[in-house]
N, C-alpha and C positions, 0 to 999 in steps of 0.2 A: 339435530336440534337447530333452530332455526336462529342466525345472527340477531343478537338481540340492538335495539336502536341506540344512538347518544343519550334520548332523553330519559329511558330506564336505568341508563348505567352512568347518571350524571354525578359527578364531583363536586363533592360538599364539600366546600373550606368550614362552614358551619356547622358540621358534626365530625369530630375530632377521627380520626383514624386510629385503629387500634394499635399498627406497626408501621416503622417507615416504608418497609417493604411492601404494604398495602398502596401504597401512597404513591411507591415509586412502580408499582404494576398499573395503579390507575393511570396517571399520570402519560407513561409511555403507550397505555392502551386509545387515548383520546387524542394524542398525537398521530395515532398511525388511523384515525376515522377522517373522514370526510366532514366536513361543516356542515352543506347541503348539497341535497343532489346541486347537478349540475342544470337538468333542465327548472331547476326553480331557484334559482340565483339570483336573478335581473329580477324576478316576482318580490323576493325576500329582504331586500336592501333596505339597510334601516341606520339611521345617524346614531348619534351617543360615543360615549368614551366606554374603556373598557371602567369595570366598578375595580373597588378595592372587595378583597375576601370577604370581607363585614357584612357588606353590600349585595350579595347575590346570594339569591333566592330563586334561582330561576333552573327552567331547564332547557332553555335558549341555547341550540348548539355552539352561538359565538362567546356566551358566558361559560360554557363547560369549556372549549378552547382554551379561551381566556386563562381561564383557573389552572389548565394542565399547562401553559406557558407557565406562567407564577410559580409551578411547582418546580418544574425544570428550572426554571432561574433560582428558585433558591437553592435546589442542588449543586448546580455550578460554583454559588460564589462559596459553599462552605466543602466541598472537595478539593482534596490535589486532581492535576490532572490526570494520575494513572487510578487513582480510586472512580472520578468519572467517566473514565475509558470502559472501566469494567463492568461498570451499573451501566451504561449507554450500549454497551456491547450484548450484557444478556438480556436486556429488557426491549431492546427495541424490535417494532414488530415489522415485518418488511412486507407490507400490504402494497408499498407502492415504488417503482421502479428508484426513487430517489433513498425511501428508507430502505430498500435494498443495499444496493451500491455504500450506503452510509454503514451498515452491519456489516458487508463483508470487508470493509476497511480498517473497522474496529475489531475484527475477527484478526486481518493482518498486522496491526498496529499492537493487541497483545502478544502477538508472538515476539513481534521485533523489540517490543519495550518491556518484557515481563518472560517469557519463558526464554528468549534465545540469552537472554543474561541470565537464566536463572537454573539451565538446563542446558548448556551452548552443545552438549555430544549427544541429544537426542534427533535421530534423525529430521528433519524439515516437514518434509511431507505428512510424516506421522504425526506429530505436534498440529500441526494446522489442523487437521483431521479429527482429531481428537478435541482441541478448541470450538470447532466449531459443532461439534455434538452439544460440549457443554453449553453453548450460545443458541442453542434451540432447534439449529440446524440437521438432517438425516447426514450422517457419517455418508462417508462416500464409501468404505467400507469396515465388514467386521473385524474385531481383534483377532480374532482366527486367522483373517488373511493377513493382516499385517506380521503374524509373528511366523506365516510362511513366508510373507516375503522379505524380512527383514532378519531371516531365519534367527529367531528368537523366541524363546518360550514365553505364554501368555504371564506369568507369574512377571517377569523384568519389562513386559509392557505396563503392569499393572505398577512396577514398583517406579516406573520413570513418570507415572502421571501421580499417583498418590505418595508416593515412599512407600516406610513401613511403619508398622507400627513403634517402633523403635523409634526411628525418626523422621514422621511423617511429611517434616517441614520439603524435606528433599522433593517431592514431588512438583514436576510442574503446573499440576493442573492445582493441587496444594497449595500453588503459591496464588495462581488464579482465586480460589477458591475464597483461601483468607482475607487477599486486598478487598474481596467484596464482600466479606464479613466486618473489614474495619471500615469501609464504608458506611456501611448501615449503621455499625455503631456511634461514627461519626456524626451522622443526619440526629440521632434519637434525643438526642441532649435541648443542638437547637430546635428540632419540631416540636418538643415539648413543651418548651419556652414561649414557642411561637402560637400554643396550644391547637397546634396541628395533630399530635396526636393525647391520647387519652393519657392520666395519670395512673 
């Protein structure tokens, strides 16, 4: 299936969004795109301010930009910073050597601020590895091999990333999991207000 362009896949601030979660996949989706190519740049260059949300109606790849900064800036100023560590972690796309480098920081940065306090006897390696599955990334390897080589049964891999059902909070990736569930629920209040998304 063929990469679809900015201007099919453009960002309405003017029709409301069904979930924040839409919002924040678009969002990180038009950050990780190009504006213009590059050979028509110097062809493209056009004066003006960026508009307010109200205001665009367009499918100008610098108005779709525009609009995906706006969004991101309203997520920051209403997150703590480990609720936006989590949403910037699983959502961002690493199309480009810099959003690379930025994912696997944030890939580093939960483990140091979220599972190593949260999980501090879970081996290293395994944890990162496992984070970084959940962050969109191919595991470097299967649970199969990790529970030979950490000679441990799949069941207590399973129960150090989710718990159990008993007490499921125990799991590290559980704990990943929820902070970007109370994220979202955080965003939903103000984008509703903000009538960002749908009643």
């Amino acid at each position: 299936m063929g990469k679809t362009g900015i201007a099919e896949q453009a960002i309405n601030l003017d029709a409301p969004y069904r979930y924040p979660e839409q919002a924040i996949r678009e969002a990180y989706r038009v950050e990780s795109e190009s504006i213009v190519k590059v050979s028509s740049y110097f062809a493209q260059l056009r004066g003006g301010t960026v508009r307010l949300p109200g205001e665009v109606r367009s499918s100008d790849p610098y108005d779709i930009h525009a609009q995906s900064a706006m969004l991101l800036h309203f997520f920051e100023q209403r997150l703590s910073p480990e609720q936006m560590l989590v949403i910037r972690a699983k959502n961002t796309k690493p199309t480009t050597p810099m959003l690379e480098m930025r994912k696997r920081a944030d890939a580093a940065l939960l483990y140091e601020y979220i599972v190593h306090q949260h999980s501090p006897d879970v081996p290293r390696r395994y944890a990162e590895d496992a984070i970084c599955g959940w962050i969109g990334y191919r595991r470097h390897h299967r649970e199969s091999w990790w529970a030979r080589h950490l000679k441990k049964d799949e069941k207590t891999l399973y129960r150090w990333r989710w718990g159990t059902k008993e007490v499921p909070k125990k799991g590290f990736l559980s704990a990943v999991y929820n902070l970007h569930l109370d994220a979202v629920s955080v965003l939903t209040i103000p984008m509703r207000e903000a009538g960002l998304i749908r009643e």
